[in-house]
DONURO-306775 format. One line per 5 residues: for each residue x, y, z of N, C-alpha, C. Coordinates in nm, 2 decimals, padded with zeros to 4 digits. Example, Ala and Ser with C-alpha at 12.3 -4.5 7.8 and 13.67 -1.06 7.14 Angstrom:
2
01.32,-00.57,00.78,01.23,-00.45,00.78,01.32,-00.33,00.78 | 01.28,-00.22,00.71,01.37,-00.11,00.71,01.29,00.00,00.79
This chain:
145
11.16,11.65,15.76,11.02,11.69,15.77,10.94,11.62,15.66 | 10.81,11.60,15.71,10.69,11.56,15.60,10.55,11.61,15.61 | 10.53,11.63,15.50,10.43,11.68,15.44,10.32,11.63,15.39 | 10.21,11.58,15.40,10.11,11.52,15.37,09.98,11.51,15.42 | 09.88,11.57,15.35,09.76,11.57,15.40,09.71,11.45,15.46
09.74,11.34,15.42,09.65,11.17,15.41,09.73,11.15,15.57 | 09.65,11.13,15.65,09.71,11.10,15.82,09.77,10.98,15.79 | 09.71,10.87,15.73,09.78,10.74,15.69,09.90,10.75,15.65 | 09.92,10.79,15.55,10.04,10.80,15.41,10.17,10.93,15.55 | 10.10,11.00,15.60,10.19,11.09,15.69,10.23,10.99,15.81
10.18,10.90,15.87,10.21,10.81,15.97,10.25,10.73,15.91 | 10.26,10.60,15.84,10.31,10.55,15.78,10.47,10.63,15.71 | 10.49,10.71,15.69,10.65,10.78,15.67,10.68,10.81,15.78 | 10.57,10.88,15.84,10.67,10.94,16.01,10.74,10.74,16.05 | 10.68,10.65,16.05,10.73,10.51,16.09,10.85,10.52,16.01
10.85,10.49,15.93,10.97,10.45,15.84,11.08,10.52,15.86 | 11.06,10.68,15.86,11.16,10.71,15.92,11.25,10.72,16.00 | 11.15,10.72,16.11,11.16,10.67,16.23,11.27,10.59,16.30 | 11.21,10.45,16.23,11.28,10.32,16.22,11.39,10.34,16.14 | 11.44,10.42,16.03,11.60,10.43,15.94,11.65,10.53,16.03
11.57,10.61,16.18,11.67,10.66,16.22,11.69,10.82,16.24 | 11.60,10.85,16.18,11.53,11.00,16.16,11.46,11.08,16.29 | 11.50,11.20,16.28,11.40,11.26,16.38,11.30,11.35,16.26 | 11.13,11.29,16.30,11.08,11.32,16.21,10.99,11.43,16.30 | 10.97,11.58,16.18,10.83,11.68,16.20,10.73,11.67,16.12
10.63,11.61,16.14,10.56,11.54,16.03,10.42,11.67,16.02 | 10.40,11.74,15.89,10.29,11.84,15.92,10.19,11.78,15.86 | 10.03,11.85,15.87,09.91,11.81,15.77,09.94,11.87,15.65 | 09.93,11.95,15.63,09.97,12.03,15.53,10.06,12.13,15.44 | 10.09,12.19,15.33,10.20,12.26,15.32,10.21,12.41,15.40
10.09,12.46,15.45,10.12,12.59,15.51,10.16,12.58,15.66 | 10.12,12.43,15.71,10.17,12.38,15.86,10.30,12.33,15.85 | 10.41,12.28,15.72,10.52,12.27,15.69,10.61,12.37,15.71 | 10.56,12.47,15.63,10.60,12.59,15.63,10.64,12.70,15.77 | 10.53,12.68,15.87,10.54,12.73,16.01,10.60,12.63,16.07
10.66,12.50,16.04,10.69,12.44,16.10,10.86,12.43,16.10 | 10.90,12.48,15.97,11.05,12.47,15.91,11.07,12.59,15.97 | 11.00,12.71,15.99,11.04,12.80,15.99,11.11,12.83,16.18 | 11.03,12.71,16.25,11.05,12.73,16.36,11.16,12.64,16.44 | 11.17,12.53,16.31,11.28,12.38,16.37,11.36,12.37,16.24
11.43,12.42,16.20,11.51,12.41,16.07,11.52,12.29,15.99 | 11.45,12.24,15.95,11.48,12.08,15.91,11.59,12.08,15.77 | 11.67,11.95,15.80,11.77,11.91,15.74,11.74,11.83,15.58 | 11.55,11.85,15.63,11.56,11.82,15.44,11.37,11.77,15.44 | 11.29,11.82,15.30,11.14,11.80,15.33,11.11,11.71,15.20
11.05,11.62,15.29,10.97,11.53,15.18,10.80,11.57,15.18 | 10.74,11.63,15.06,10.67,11.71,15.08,10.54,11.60,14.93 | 10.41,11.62,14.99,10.29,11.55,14.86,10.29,11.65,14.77 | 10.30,11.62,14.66,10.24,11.71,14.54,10.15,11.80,14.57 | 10.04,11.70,14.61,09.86,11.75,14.62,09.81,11.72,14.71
09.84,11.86,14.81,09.81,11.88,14.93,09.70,12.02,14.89 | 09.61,12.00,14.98,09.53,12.12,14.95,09.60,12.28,15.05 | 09.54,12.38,14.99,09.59,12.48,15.01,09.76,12.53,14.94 | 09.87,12.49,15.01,10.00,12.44,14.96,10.03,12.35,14.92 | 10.07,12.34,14.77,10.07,12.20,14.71,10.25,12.20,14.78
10.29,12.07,14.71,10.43,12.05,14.74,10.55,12.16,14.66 | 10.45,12.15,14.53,10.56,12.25,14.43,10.52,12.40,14.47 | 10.45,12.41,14.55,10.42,12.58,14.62,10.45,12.59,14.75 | 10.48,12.48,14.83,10.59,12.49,14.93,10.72,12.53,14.89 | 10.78,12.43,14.80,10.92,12.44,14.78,10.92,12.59,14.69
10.79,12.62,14.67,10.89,12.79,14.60,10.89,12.88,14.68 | 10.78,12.89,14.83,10.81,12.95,14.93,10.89,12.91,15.01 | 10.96,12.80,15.04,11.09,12.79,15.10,11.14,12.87,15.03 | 11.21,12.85,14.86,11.31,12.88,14.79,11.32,13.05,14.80 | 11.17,13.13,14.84,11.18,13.23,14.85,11.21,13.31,15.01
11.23,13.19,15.10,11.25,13.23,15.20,11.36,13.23,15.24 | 11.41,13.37,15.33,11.57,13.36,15.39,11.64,13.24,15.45 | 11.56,13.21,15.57,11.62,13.09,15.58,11.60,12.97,15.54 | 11.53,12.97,15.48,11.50,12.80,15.40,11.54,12.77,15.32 | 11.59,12.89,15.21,11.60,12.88,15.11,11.73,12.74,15.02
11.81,12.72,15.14,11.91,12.59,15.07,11.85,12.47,15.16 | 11.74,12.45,15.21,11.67,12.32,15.29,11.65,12.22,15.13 | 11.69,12.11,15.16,11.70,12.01,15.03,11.55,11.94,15.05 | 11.51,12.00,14.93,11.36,11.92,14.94,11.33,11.81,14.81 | 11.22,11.73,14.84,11.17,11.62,14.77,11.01,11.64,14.77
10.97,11.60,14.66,10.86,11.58,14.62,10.78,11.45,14.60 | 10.70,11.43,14.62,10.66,11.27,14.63,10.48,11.25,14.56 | 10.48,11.25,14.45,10.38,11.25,14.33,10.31,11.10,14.30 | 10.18,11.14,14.29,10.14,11.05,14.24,10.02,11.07,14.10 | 10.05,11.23,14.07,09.96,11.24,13.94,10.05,11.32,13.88
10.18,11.36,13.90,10.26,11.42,13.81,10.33,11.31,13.68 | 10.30,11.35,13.60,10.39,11.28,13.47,10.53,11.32,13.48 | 10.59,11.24,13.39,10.72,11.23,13.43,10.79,11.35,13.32 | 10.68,11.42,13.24,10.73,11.53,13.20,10.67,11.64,13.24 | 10.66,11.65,13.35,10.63,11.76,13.41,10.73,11.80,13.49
10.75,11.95,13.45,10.89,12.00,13.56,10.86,12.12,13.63 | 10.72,12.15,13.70,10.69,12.23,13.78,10.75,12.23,13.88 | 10.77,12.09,13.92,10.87,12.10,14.10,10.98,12.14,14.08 | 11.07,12.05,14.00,11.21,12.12,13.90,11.23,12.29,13.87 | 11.15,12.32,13.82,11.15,12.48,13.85,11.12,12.57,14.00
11.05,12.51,14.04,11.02,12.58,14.16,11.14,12.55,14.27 | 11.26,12.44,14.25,11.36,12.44,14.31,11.40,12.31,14.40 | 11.28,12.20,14.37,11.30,12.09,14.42,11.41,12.03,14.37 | 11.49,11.94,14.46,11.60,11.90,14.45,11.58,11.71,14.36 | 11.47,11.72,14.41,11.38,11.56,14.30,11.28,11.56,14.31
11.19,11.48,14.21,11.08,11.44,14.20,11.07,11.30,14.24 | 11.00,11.21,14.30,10.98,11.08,14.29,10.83,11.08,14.30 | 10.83,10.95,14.15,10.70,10.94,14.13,10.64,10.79,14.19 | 10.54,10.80,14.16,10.45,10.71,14.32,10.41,10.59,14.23 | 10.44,10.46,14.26,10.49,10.39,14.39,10.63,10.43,14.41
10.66,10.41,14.50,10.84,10.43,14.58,10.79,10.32,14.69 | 10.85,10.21,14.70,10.88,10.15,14.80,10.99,10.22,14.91 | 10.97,10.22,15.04,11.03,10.28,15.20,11.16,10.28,15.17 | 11.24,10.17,15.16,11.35,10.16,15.15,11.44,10.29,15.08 | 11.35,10.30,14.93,11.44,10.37,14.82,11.37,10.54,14.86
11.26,10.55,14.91,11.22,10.68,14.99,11.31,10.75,15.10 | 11.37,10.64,15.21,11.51,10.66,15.25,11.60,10.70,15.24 | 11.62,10.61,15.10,11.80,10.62,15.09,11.79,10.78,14.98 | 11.66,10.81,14.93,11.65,10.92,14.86,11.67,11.06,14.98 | 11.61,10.98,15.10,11.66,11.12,15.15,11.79,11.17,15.28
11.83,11.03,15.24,11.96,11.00,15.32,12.05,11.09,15.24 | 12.06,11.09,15.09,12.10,11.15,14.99,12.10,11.27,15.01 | 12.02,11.34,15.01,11.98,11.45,15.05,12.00,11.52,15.15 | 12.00,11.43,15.25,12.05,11.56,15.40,12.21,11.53,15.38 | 12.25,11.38,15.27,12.41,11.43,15.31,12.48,11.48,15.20
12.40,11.56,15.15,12.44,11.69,15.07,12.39,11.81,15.11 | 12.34,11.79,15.21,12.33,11.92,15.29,12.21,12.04,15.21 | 12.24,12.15,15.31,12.16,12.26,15.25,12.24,12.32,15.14 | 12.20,12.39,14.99,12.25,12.42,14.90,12.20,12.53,14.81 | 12.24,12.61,14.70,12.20,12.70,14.67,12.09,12.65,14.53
12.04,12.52,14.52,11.95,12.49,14.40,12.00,12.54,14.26 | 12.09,12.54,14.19,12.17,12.56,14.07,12.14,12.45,13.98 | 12.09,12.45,13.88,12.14,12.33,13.80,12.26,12.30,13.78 | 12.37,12.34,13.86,12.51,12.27,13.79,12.57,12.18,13.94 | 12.45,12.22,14.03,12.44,12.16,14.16,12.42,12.03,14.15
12.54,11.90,14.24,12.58,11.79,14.24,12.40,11.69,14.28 | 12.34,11.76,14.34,12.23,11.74,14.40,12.11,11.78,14.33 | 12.11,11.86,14.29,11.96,11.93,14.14,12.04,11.92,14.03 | 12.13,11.83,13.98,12.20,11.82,13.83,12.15,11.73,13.80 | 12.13,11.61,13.90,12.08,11.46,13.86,11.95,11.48,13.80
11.88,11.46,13.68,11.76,11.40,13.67,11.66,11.44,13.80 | 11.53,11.55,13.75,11.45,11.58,13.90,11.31,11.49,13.87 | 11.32,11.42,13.80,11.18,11.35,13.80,11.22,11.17,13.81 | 11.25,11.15,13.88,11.31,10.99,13.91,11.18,10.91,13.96 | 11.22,10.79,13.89,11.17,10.68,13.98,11.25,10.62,14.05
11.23,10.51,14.15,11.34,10.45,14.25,11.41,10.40,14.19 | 11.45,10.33,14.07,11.52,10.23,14.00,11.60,10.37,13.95 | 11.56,10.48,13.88,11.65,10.54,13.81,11.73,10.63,13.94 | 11.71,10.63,14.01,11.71,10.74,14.16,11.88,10.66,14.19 | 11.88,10.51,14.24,11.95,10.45,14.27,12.02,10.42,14.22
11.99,10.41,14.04,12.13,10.42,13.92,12.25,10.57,13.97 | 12.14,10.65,13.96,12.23,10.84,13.99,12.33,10.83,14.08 | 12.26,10.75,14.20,12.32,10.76,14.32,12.44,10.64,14.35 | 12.43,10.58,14.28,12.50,10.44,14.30,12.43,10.34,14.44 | 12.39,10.35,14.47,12.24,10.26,14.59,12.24,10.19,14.51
């Protein structure tokens, strides 16, 4: 699933996914994410920081608070969070990736992700242990990519 207010930046990922192979639910926003997961289970959400109404880090705490959502492996995808900022990291995102991310490493970030499946967000978790505020270069060190 994606999350993104900007129709561009949300079409532009619905493609790419697309094309690596993905069945994508692409929402406007995080409260249309939200009724959207709730009704097609998605296998993992790449969600904008700064989306109005539900940001990305207030989606992922209402998944995290929700029964069944609560192990959906999500990602965050920033372009005014600093890299010491660990609001998404608390609220139970599984990474941060900060903006630019070229398509490819956007991918393989969340190829990563659905094949670790849904999870209980632990920090001692193989999947939220790594480093939550990555860039693509450090993303793909973690991962071996």
């Amino acid at each position: 699933m994606i999350a993104d207010d900007d129709p561009d930046i949300r079409e532009l990922l619905s493609i790419t996914f697309i094309r690596a192979g993905f069945t994508v639910v692409a929402a406007a926003d995080g409260r249309a994410a939200l009724r959207a997961a709730e009704q097609q289970l998605p296998d993992a959400v790449l969600a904008d920081m700064d989306m109005p109404g539900l940001t990305g880090e207030r989606l992922c705490l209402a998944m995290r608070a929700h029964p069944r959502l609560r192990t959906v492996p999500m990602a965050v995808l920033s372009g005014t969070l600093y890299p010491q900022d660990s609001r998404c990291q608390r609220a139970g995102a599984c990474m941060v990736m900060l903006e630019p991310v070229a398509n490819k490493d956007l991918v393989t970030a969340i190829k990563h992700l659905v094949a670790t499946g849904p999870h209980g967000h632990r920090p001692d978790h193989e999947c939220c242990a790594t480093p939550a505020r990555l860039r693509p270069a450090e993303f793909l060190a973690v991962t071996g990519g």
